[in-house]
C-alpha positions as CSV (number, residue, x, y, z in Angstrom):
1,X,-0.2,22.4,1.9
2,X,1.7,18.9,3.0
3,X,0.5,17.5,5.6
4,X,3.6,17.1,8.8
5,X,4.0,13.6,10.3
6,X,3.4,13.6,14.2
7,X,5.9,12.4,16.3
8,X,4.2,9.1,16.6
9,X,3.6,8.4,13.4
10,X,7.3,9.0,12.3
11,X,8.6,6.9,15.4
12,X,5.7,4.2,14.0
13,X,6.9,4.2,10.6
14,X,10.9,4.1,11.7
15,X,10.0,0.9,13.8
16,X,7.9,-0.5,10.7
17,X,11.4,-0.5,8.6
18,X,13.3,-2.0,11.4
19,X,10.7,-4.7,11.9
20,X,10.8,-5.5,7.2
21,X,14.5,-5.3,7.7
22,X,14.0,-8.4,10.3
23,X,11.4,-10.3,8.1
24,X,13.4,-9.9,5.2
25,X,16.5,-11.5,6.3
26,X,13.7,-14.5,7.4
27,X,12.7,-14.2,3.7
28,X,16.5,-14.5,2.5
29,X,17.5,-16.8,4.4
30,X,14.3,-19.2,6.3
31,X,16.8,-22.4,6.0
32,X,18.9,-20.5,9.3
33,X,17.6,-20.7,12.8
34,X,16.4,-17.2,13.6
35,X,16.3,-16.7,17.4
36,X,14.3,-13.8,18.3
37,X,17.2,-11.9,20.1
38,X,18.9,-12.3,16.6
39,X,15.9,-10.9,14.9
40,X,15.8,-8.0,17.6
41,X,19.2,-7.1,17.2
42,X,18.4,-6.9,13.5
43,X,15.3,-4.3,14.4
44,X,17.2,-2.4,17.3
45,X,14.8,-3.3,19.7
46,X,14.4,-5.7,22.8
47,X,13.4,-9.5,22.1
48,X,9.8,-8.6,24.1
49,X,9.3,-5.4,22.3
50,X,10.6,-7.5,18.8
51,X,7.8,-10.2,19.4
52,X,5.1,-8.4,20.3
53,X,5.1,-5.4,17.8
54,X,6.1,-8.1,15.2
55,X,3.2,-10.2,16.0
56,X,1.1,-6.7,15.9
57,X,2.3,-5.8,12.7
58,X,2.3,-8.4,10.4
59,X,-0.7,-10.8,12.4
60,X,1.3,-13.5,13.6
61,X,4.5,-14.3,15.6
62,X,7.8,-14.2,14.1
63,X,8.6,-17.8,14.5
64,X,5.3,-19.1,13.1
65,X,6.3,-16.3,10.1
66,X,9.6,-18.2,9.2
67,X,7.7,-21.7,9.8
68,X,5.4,-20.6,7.0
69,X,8.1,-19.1,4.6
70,X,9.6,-22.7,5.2
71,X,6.8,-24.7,4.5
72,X,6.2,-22.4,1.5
73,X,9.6,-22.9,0.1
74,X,9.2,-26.6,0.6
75,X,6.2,-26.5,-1.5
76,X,8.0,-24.6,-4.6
77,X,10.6,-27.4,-4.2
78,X,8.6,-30.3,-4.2
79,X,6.1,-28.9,-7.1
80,X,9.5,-27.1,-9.3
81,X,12.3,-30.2,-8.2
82,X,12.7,-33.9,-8.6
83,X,14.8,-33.6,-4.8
84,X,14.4,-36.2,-2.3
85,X,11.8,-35.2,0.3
86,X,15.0,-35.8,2.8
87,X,16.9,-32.9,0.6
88,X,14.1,-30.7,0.2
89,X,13.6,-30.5,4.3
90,X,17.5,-29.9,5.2
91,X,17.7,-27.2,2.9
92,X,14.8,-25.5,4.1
93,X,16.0,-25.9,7.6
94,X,14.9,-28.7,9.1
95,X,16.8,-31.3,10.7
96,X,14.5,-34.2,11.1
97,X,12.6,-35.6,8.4
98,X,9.9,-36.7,11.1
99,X,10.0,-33.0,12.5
100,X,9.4,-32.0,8.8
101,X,7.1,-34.2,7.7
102,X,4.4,-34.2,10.8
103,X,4.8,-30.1,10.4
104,X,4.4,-29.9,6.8
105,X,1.6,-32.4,7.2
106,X,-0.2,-30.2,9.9
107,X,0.3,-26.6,8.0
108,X,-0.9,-28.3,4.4
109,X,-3.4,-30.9,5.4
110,X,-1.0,-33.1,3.2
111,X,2.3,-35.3,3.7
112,X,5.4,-33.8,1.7
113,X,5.0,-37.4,-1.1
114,X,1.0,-36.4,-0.8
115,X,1.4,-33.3,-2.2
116,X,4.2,-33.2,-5.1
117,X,1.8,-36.4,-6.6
118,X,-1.0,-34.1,-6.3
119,X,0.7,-31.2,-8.4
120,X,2.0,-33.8,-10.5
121,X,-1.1,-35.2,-11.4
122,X,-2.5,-31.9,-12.4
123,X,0.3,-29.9,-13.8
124,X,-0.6,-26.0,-15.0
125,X,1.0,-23.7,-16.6
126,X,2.6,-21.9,-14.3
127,X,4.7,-20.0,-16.2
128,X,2.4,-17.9,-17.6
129,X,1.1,-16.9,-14.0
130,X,3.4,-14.3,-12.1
131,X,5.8,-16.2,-9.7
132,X,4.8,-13.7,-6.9
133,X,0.7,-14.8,-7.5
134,X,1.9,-18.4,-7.3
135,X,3.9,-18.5,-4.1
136,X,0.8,-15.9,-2.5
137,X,-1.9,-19.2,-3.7
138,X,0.1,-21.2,-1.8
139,X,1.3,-19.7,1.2
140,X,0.0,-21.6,4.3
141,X,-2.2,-20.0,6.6
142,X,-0.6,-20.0,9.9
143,X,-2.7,-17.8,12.0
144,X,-2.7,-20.7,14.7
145,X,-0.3,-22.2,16.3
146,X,0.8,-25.7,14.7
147,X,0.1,-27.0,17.9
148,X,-3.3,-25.6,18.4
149,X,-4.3,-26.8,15.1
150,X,-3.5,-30.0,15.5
151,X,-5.4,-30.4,18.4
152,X,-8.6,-29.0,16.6
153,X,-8.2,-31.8,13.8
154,X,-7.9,-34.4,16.9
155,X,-11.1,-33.0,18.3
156,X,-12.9,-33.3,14.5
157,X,-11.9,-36.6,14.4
158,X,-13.3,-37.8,17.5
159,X,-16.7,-35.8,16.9
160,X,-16.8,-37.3,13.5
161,X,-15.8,-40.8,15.0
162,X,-18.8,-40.3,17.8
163,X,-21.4,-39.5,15.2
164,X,-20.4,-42.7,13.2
165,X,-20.9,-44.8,16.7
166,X,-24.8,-46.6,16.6
């Protein structure tokens, strides 16, 4: 005997849909500037309900999700491309290299330059690994805010700094 889907269950899963059809126009497109009333539209919801069961159901906001598609595309660019770092950052939708750079910096642990000589330095071959286990290896982790992390790195620096100090 199947088993029936409650009510809540079926209204859960219908919102789940709306909220994949929202990340992936984000994953089609994370060059554009998503607003979250855009994105909300896309899910048939309000921008509040939007952002919070987003956040709920896929463990981090929707604006730090597109950040990290963006930093991940950057990364396939930079390792797969000979583009300028300036080329590589408009298309992926920044417009300021500084913007780009200090971001990418923060979210990797590595400038833009910094890390295309790393992968250079020790290519692989890549082609023999599936593309979707590549871009998962190295998709940032942005389960904190840019913001907050940087402020972490400040405060291991100054307690490394302080240790160092006879």
């Amino acid at each position: 005997m199947a088993m029936q889907a409650t009510p809540a269950s079926d209204r859960d899963l219908k919102l789940l849909r709306r909220l994949l059809r929202a990340k992936d126009r984000m994953d089609g497109a994370p060059q554009k500037e998503w607003s979250v009333s855009q994105l909300a539209r896309i899910s048939g919801t309000s921008e509040a309900y939007f952002a919070r069961t987003f956040r709920d159901a896929f463990g981090i906001p929707p604006h730090r999700y597109l950040l990290t598609r963006r930093v991940e595309r950057a990364a396939a660019l930079l390792r797969d491309t000979n583009l300028p770092v300036t080329e590589i950052a408009l298309q992926v939708g920044w417009n300021s290299l500084g913007t780009f750079g200090r971001t990418f910096r923060d979210v990797t642990g590595e400038s833009p330059s910094e890390l295309r000589k790393r992968l250079q330095l020790t290519p692989g071959d890549l082609d023999q690994v599936p593309h979707c286990f590549v871009r998962a290896s190295q998709r940032p982790d942005l389960r904190m805010a840019v913001s907050e992390k940087r402020r972490f790195d400040r405060r291991d620096k100054d307690r490394t700094a302080h240790k160092e100090d006879p």
